[in-house]
BAVOZA-726472 format. One line per 8 residues: number of its first residue (from 1); for each residue x, y, z of N, C-alpha, C, CB. Coordinates in Angstrom, 1 decimal. Glycine has a CB too. Layout:
// residues N
NUM> X:Y:Z:X:Y:Z:X:Y:Z:X:Y:Z; ...
This chain:
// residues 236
1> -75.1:-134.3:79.6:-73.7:-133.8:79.7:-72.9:-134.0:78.4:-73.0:-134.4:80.9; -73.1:-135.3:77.7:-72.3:-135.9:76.7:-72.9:-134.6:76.0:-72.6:-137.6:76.1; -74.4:-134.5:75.8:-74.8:-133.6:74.3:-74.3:-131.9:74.6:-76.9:-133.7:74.0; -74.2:-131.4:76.1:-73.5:-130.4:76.1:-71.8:-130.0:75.4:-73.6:-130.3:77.3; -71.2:-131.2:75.8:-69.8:-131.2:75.3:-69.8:-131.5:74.0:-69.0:-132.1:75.9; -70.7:-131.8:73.2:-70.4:-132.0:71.6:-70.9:-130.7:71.1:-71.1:-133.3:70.9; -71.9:-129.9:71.6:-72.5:-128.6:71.1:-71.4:-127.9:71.2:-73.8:-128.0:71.8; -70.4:-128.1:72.4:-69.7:-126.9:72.6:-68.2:-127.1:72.1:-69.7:-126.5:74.2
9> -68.2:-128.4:72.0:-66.8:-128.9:70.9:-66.9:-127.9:69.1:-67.1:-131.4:70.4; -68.6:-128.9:68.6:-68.8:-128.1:67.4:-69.0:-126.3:67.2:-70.1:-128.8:66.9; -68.9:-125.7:68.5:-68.9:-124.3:68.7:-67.5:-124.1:68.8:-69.7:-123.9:69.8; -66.7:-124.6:69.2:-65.7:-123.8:69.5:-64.6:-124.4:68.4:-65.2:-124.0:71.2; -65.0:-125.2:67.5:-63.9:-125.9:65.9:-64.8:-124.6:64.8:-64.5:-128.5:65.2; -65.8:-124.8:65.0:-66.7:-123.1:64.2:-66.0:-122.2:64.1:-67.9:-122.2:65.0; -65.7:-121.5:65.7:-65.1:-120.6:65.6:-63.5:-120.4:65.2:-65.4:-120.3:66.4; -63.2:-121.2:65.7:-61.5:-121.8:65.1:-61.2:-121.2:63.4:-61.5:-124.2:65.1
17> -62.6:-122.3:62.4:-62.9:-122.0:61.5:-63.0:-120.7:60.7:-63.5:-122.4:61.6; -63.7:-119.8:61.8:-64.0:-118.7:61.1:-62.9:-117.5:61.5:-65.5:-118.4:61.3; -62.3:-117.8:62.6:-60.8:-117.2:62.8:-59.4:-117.4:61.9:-60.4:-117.7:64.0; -59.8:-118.5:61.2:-58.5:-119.1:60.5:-59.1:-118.6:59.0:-58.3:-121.0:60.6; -60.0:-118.1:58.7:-60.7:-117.5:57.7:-60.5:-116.5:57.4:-61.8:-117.4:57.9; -60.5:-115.5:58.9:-60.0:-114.4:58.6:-58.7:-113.7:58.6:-60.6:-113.9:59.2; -57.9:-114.5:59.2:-56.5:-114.5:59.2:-56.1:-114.6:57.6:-56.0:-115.8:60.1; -56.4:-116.1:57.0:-56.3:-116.3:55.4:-56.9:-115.0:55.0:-57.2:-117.7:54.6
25> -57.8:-114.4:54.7:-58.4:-113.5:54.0:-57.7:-112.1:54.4:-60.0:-113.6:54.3; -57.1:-112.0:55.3:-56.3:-110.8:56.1:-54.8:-110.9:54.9:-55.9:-111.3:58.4; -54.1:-112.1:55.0:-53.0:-112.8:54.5:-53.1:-112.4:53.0:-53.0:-114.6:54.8; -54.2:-112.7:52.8:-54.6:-112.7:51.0:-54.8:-111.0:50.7:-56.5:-113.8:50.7; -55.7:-110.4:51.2:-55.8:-108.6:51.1:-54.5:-108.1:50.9:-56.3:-107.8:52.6; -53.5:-108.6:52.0:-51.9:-107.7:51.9:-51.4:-108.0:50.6:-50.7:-108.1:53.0; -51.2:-109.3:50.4:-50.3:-110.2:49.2:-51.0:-109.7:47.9:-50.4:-112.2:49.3; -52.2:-109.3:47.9:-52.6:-108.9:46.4:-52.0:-107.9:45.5:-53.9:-108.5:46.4
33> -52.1:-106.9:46.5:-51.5:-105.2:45.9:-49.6:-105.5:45.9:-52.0:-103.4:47.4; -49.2:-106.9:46.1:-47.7:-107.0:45.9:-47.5:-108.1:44.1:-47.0:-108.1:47.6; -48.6:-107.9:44.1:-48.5:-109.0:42.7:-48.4:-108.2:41.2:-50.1:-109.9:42.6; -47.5:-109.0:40.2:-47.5:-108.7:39.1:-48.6:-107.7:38.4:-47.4:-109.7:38.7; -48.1:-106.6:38.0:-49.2:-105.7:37.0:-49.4:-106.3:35.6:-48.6:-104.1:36.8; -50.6:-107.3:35.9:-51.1:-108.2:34.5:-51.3:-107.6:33.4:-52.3:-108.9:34.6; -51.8:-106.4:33.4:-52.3:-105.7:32.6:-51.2:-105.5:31.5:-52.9:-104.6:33.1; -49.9:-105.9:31.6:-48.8:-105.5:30.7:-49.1:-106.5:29.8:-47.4:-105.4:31.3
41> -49.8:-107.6:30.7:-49.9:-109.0:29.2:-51.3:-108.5:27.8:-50.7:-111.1:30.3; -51.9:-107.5:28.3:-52.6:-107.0:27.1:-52.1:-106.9:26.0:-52.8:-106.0:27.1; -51.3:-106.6:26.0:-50.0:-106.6:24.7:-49.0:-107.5:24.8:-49.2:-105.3:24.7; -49.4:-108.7:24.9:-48.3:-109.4:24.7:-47.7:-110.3:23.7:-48.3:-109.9:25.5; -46.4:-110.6:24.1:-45.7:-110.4:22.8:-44.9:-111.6:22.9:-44.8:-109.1:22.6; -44.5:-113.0:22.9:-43.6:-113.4:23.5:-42.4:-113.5:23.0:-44.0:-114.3:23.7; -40.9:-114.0:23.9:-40.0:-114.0:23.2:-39.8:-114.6:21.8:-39.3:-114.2:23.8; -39.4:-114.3:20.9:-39.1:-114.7:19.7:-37.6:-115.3:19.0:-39.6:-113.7:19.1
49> -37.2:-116.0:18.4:-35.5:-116.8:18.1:-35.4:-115.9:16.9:-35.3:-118.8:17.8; -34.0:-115.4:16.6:-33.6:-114.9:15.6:-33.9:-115.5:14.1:-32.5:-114.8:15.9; -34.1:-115.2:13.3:-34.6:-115.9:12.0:-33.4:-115.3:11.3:-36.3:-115.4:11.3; -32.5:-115.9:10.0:-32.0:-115.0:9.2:-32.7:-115.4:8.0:-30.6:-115.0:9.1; -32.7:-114.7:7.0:-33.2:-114.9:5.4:-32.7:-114.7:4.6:-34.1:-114.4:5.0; -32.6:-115.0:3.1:-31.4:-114.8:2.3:-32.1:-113.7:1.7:-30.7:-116.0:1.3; -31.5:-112.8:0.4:-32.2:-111.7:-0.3:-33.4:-112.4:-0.7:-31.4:-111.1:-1.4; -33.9:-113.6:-1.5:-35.1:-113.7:-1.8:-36.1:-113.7:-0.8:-35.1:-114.7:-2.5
57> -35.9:-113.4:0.6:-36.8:-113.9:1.5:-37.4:-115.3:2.1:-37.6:-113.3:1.2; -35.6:-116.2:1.8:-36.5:-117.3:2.4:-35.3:-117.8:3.1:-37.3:-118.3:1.3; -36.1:-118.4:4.4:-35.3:-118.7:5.6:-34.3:-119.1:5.8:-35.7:-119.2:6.3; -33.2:-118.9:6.4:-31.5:-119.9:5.9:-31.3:-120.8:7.1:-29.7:-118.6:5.8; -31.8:-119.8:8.6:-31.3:-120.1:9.8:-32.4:-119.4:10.6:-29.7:-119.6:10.0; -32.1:-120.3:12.0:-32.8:-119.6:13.2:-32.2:-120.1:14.2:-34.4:-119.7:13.3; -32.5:-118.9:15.1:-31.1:-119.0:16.3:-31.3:-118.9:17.9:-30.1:-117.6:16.1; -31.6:-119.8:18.9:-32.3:-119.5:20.0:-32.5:-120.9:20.4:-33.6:-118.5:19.7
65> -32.9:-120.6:22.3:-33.2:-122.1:22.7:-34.9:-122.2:22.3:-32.9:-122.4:24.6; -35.6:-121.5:21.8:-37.1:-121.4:21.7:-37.8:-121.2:20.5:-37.5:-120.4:22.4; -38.3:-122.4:20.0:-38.7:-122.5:18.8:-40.4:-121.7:18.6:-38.6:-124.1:18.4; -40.8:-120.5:18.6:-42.0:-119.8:18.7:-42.4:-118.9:17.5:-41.9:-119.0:19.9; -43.7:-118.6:16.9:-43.9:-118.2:16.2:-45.4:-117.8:16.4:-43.4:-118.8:15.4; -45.6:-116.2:17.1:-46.4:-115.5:17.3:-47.7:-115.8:16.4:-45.7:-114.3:17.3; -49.1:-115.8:17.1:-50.0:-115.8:16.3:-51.2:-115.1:17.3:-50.3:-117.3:15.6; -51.6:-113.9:16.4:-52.9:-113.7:17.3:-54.1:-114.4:17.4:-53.4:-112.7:17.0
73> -55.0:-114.1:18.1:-56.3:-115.0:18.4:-57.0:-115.4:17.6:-57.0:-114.7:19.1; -57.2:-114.0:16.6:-58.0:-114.4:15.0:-57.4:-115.4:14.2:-58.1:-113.2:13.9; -56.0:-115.5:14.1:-55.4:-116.5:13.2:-55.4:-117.5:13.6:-54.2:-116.5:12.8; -55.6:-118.0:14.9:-55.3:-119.2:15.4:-56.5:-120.0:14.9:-55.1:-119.2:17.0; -56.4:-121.2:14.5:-57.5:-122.4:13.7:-58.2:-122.4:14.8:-57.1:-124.1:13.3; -59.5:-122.3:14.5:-60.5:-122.8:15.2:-60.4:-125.0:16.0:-61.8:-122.5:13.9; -60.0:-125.6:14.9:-59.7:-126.6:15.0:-58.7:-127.0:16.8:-59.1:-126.7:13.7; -57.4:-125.7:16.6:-56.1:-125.7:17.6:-57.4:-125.3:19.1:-54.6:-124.0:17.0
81> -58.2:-124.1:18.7:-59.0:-124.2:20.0:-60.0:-124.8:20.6:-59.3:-123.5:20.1; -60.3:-125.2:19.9:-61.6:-126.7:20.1:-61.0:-127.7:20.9:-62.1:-127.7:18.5; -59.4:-128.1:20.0:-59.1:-129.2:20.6:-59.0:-129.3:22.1:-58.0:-129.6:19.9; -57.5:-127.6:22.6:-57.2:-127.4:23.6:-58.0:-127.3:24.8:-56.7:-126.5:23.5; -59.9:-126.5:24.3:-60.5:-126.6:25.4:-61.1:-127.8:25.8:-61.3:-125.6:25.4; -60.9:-128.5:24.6:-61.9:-129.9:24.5:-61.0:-130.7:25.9:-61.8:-130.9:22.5; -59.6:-130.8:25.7:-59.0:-131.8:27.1:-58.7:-131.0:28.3:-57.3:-132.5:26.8; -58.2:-129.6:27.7:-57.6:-128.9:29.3:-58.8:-127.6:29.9:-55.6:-127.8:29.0
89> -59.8:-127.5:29.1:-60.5:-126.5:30.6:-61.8:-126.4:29.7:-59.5:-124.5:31.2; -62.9:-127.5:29.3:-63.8:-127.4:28.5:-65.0:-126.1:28.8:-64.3:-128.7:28.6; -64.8:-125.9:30.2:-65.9:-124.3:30.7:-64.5:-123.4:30.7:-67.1:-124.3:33.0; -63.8:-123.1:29.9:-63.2:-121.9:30.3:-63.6:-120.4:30.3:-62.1:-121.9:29.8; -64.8:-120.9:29.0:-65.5:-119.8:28.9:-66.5:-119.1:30.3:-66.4:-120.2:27.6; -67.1:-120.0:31.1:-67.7:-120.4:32.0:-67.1:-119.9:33.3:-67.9:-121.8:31.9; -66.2:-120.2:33.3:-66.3:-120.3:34.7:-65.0:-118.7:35.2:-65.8:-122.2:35.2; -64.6:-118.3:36.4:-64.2:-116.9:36.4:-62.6:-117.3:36.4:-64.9:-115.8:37.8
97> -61.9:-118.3:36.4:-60.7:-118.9:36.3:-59.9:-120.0:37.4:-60.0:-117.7:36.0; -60.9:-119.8:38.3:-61.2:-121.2:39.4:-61.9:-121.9:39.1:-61.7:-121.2:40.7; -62.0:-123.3:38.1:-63.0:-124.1:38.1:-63.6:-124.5:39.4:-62.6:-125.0:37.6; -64.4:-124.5:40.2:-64.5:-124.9:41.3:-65.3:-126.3:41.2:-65.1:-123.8:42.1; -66.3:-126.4:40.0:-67.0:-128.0:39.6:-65.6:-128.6:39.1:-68.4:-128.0:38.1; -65.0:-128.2:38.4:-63.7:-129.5:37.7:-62.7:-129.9:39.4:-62.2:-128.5:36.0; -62.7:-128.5:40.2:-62.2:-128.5:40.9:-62.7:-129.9:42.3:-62.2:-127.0:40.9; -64.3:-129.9:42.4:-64.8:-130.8:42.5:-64.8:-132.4:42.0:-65.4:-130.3:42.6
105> -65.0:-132.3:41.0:-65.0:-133.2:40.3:-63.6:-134.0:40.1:-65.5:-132.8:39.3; -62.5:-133.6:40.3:-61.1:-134.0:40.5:-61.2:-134.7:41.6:-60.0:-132.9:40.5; -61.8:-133.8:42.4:-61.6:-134.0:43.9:-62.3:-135.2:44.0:-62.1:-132.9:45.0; -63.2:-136.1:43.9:-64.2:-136.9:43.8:-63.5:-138.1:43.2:-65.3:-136.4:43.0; -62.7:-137.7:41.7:-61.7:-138.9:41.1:-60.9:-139.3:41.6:-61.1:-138.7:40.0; -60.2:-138.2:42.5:-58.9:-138.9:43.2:-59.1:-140.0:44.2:-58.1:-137.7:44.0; -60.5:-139.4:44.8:-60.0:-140.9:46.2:-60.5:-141.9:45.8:-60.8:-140.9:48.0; -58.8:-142.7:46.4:-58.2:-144.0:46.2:-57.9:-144.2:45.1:-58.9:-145.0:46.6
113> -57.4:-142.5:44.2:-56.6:-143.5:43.5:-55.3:-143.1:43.9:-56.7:-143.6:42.1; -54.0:-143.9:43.0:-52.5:-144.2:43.4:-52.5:-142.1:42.5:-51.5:-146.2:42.2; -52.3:-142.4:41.4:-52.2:-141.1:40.3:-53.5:-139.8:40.5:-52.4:-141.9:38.5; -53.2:-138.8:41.0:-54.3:-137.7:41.2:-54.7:-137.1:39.8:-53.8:-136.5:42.1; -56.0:-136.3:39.7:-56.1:-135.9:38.5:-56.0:-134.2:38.7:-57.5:-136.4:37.9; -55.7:-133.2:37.6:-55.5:-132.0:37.9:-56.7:-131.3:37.5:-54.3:-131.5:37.4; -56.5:-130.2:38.2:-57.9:-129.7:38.2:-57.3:-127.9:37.8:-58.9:-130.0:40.1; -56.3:-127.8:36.9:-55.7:-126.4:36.7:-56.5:-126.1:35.7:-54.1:-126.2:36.4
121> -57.2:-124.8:35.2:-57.8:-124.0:34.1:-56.9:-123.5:33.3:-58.7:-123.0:34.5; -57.4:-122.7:32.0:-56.1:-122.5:31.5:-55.7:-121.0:31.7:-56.1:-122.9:30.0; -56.5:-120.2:32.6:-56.3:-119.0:33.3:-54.9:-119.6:34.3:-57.9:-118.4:34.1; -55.6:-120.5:35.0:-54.3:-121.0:36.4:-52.9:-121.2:35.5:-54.8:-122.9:37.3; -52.8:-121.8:34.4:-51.7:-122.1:33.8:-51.5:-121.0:33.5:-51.5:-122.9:33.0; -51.6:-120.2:32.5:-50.8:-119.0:32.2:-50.2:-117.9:33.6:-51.8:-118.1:31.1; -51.1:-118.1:34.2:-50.6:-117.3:35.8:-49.3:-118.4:35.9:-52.0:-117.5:37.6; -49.2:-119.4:36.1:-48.0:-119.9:36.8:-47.1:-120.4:35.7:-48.2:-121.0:37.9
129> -47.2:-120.2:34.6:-46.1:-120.4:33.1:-45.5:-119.1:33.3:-46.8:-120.6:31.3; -46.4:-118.3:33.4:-46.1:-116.6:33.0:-44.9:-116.1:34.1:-47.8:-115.3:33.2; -45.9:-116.4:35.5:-44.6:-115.9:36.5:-44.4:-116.6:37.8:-44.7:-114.3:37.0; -45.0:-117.9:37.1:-44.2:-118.5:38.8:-43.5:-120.1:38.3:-45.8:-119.0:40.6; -42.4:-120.0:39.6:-41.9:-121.6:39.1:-42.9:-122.5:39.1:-40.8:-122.3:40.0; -42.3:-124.3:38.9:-43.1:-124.9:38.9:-42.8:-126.3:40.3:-43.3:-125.2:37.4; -42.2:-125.4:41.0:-42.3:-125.9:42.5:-43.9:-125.9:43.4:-41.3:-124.8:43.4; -44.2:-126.9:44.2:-45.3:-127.4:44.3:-45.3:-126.7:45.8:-45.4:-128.9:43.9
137> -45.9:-126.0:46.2:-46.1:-125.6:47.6:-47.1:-124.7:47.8:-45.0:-125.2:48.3; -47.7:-124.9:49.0:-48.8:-124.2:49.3:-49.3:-122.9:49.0:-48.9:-124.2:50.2; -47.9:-122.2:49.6:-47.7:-120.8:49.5:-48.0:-120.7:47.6:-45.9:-120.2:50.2; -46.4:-121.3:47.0:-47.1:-121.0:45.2:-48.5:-121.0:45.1:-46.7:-122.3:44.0; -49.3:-122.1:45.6:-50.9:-122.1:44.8:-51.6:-121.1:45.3:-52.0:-123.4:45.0; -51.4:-120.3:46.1:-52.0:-119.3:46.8:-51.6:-118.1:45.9:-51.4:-119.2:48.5; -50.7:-117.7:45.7:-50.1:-116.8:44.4:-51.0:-117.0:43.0:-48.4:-117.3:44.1; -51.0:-118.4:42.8:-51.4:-119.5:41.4:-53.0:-118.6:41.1:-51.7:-122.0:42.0
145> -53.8:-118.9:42.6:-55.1:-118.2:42.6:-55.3:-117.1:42.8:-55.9:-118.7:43.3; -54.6:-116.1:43.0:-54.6:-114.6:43.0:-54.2:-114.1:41.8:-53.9:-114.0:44.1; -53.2:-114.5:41.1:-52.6:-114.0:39.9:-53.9:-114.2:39.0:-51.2:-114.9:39.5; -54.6:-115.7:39.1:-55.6:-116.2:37.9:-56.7:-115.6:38.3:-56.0:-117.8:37.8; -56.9:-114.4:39.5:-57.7:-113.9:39.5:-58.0:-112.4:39.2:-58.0:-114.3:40.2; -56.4:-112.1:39.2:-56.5:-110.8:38.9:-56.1:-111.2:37.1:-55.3:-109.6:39.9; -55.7:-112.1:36.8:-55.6:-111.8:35.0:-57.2:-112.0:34.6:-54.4:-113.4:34.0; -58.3:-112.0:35.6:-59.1:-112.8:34.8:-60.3:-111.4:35.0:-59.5:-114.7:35.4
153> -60.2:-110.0:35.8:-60.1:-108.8:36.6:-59.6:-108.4:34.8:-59.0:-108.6:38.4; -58.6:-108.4:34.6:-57.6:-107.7:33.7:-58.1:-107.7:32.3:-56.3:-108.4:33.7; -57.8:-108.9:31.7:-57.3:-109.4:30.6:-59.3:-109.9:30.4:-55.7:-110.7:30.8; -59.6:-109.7:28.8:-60.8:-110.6:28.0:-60.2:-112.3:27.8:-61.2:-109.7:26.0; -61.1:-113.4:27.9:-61.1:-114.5:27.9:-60.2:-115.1:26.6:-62.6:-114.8:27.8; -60.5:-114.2:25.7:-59.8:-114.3:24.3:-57.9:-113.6:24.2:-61.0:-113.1:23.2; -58.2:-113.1:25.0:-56.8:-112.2:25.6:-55.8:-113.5:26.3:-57.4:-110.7:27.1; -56.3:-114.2:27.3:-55.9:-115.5:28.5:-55.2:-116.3:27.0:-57.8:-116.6:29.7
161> -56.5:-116.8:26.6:-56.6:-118.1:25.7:-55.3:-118.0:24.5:-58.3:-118.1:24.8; -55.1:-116.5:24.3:-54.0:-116.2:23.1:-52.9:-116.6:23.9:-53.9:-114.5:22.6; -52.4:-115.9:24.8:-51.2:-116.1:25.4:-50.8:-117.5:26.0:-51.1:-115.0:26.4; -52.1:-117.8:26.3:-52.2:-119.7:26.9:-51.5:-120.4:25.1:-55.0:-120.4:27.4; -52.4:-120.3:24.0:-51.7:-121.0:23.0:-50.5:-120.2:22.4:-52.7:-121.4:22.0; -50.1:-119.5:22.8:-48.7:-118.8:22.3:-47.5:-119.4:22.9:-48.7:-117.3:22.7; -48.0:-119.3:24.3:-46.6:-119.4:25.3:-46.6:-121.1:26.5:-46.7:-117.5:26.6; -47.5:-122.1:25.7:-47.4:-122.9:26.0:-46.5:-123.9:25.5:-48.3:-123.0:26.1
169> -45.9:-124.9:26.6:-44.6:-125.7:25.6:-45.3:-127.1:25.1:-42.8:-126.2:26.6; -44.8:-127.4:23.9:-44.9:-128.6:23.3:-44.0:-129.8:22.9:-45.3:-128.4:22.4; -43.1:-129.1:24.0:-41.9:-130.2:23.2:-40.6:-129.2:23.6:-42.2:-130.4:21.1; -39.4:-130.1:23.6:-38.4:-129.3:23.9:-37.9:-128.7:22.8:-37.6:-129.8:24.5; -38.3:-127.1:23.7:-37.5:-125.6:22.5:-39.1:-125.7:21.6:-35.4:-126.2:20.8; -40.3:-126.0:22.1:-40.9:-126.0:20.8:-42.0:-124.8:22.1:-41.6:-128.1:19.8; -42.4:-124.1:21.8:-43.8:-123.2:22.5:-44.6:-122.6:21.3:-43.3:-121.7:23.5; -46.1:-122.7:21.5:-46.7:-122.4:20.9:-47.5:-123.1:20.1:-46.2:-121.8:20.7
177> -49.5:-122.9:19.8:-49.4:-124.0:18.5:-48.7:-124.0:17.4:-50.3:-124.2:18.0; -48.4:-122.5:17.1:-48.0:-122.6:15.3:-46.7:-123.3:15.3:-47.7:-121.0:14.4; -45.6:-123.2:16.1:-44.2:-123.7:16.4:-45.0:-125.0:16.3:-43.2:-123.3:17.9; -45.0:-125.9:17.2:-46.1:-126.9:17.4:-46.3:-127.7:15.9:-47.4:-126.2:17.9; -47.3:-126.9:15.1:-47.7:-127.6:13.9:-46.6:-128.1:13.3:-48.4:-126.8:12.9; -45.7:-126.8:12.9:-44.5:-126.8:11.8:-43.4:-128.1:12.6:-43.6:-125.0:11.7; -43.5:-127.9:13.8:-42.5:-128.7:14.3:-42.7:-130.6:14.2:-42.5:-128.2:15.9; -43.9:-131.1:14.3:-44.7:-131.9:14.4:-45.2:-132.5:13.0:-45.6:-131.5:15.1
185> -46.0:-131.2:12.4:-46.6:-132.0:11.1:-46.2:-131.1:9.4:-48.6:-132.0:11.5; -45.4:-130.1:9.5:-44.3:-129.4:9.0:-45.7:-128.7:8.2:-42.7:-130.3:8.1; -46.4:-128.0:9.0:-47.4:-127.4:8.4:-48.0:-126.2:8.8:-48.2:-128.1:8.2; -48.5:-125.0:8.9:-48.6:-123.9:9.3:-50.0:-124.6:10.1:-48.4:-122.6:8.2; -50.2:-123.9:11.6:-51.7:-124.3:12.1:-52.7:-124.2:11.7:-52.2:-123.9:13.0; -52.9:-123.1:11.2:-54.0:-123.0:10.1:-54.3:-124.5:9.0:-53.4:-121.7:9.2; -53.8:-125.1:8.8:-53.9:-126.6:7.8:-53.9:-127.9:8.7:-52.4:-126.7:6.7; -53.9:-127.8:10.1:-54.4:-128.7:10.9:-55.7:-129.3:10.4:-54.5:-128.2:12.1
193> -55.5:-130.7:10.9:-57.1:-131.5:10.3:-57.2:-131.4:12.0:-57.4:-133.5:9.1; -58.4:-131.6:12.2:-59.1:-131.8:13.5:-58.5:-133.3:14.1:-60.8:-131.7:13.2; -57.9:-133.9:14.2:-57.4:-134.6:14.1:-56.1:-135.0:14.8:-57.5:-134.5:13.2; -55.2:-133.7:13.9:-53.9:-133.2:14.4:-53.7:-132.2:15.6:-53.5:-132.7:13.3; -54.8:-131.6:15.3:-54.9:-130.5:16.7:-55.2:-131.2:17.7:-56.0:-129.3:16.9; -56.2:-132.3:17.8:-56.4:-133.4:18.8:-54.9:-133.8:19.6:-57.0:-134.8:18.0; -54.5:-134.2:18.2:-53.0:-134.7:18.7:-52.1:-134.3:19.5:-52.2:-134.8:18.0; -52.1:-133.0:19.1:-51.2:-132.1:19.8:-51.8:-131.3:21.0:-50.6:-131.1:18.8
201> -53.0:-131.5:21.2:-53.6:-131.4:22.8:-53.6:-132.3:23.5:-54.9:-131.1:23.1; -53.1:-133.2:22.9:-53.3:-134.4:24.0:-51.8:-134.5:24.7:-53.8:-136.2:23.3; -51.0:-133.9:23.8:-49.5:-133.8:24.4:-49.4:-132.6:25.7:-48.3:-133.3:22.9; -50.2:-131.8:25.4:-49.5:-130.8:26.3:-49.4:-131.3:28.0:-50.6:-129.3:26.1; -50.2:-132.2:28.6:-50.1:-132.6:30.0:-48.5:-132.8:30.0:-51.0:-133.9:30.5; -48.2:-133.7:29.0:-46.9:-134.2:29.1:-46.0:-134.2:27.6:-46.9:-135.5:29.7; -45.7:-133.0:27.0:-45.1:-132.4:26.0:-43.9:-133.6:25.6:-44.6:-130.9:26.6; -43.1:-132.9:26.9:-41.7:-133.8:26.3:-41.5:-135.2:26.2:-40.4:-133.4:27.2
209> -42.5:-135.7:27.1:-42.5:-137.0:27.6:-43.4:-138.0:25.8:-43.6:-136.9:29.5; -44.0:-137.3:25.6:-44.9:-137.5:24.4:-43.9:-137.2:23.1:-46.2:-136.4:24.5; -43.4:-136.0:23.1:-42.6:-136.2:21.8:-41.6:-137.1:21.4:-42.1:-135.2:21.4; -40.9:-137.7:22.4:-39.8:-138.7:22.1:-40.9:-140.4:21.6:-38.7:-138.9:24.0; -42.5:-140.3:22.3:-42.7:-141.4:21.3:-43.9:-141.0:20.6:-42.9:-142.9:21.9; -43.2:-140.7:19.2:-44.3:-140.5:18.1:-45.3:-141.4:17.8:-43.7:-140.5:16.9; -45.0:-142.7:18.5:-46.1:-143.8:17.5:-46.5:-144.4:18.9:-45.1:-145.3:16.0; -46.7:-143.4:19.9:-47.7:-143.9:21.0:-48.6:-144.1:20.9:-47.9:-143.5:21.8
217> -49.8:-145.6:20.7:-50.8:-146.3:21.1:-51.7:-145.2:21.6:-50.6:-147.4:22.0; -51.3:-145.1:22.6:-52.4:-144.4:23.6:-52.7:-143.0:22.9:-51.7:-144.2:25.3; -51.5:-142.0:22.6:-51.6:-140.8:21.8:-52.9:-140.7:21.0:-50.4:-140.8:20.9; -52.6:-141.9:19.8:-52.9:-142.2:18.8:-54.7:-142.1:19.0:-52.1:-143.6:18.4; -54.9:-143.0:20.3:-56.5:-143.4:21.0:-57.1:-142.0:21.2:-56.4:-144.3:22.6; -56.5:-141.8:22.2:-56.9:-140.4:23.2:-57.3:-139.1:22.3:-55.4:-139.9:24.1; -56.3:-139.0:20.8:-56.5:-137.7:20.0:-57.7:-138.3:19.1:-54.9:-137.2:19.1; -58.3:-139.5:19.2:-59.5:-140.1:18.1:-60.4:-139.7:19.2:-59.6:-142.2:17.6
225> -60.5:-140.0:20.5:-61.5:-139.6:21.1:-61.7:-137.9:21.8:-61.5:-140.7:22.1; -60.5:-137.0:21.5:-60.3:-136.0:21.8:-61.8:-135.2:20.4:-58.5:-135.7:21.8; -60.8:-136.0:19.3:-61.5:-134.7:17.8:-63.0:-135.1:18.0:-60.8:-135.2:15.5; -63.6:-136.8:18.7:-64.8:-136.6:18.5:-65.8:-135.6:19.6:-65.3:-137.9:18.4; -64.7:-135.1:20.3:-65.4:-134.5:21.6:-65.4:-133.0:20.6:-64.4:-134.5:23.6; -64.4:-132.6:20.5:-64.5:-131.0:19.9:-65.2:-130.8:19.6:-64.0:-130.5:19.0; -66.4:-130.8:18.6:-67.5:-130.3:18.0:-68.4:-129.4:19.5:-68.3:-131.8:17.3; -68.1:-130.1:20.5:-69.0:-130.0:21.6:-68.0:-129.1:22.4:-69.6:-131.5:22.4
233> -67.2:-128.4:21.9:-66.4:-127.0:22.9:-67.3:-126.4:23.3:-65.4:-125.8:22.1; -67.3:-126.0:24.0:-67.9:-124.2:24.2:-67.0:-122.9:23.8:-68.3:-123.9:25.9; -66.5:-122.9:22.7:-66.1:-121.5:22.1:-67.2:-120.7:21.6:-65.0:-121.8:21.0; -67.1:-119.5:22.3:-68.5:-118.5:21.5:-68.0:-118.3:20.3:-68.8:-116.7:22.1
């Protein structure tokens, strides 16, 4: 009798399962065709702060809450991308913009601890930098993974990765790596030592919180053991 009622408990939570499956998947079908037309980020461009210049062409003033300075994918140092994939999404090449192993693997680190670890790609971030707040609720991540999947439908890997180091913040008023370099180490990204790009990937989890201490210990550690990982990116 006991083994009838457990066959028919695990039969009837099954089906529960696979009703609540199709409801989500019903939920998810409608909400897709209401989402942002990604494809505009092909061309993208981000906002930029006024510059003025004097007649010789050299800079007097710049004017804006947003310190940014456009760089396409070819210009960007190899160094700036090594570092970025090296801490925040080392398969980004890999994987379709759900990590679902890191996604595991987070999942595994967290229990028992106090502090969770994140498990966002850098497809998931530009979906929710680009157009969603950064309010924490179910419904948002549900958006978070449809957006990262239609940019990833859309947009080439190289395409994501540009707008990811363009329109990411580093600091307050600071977005972008090249803003970033100049702001930090008063040097165009391109002249980064491997080193420095470390540095400044190790800030991005926590940008603002990081730039107020320049001569953090831990910074200092984390970007030594970041540059020795780079070598081992997976950038094609």
């Amino acid at each position: 009798m006991a083994g009838t009622l457990l066959v028919w408990a695990f039969g009837f939570m099954a089906a529960c399962g696979v009703i609540v499956a199709l409801l989500v998947g019903v939920a998810l079908a409608m909400a897709y065709p209401q989402l942002p037309d990604v494809s505009e980020l092909s061309d993208y461009r981000p906002k930029l702060s006024m510059r003025v210049y004097s007649i010789e062409g050299t800079q007097i003033g710049e004017f804006g809450e947003e310190r940014r300075n456009f760089m396409p994918f070819k210009d960007i140092p190899k160094v700036m991308k090594d570092a970025v994939l090296a801490i925040e999404d080392a398969r980004f090449y890999q994987h379709g913009g759900v990590d679902y192993i890191g996604l595991l693997r987070a999942s595994l680190a967290n229990l028992g601890r106090a502090k969770s670890q994140g498990a966002s790609t850098i497809t998931m971030q530009v979906a929710r930098n680009v157009y969603l707040s950064s309010e924490k609720t179910f419904t948002r991540k549900i958006y978070e993974i449809l957006l990262t999947t239609k940019l990833e439908h859309n947009l080439s890997k190289d395409q994501i990765f540009e707008i990811y180091l363009n329109h990411v913040e580093w600091g307050e008023g600071v977005f972008g790596a090249e803003a970033a370099a100049q702001h930090y180490f008063r040097k165009r990204a391109s002249e980064l030592t491997p080193l420095e790009a470390a540095r400044l990937a190790v800030m991005l989890p926590r940008p603002r919180y990081f730039e107020k201490l320049p001569n953090s210990g831990y910074l200092a550690e984390r970007a030594a053991v970041i540059a020795e990982r780079m070598p081992k990116a997976q950038l094609p």
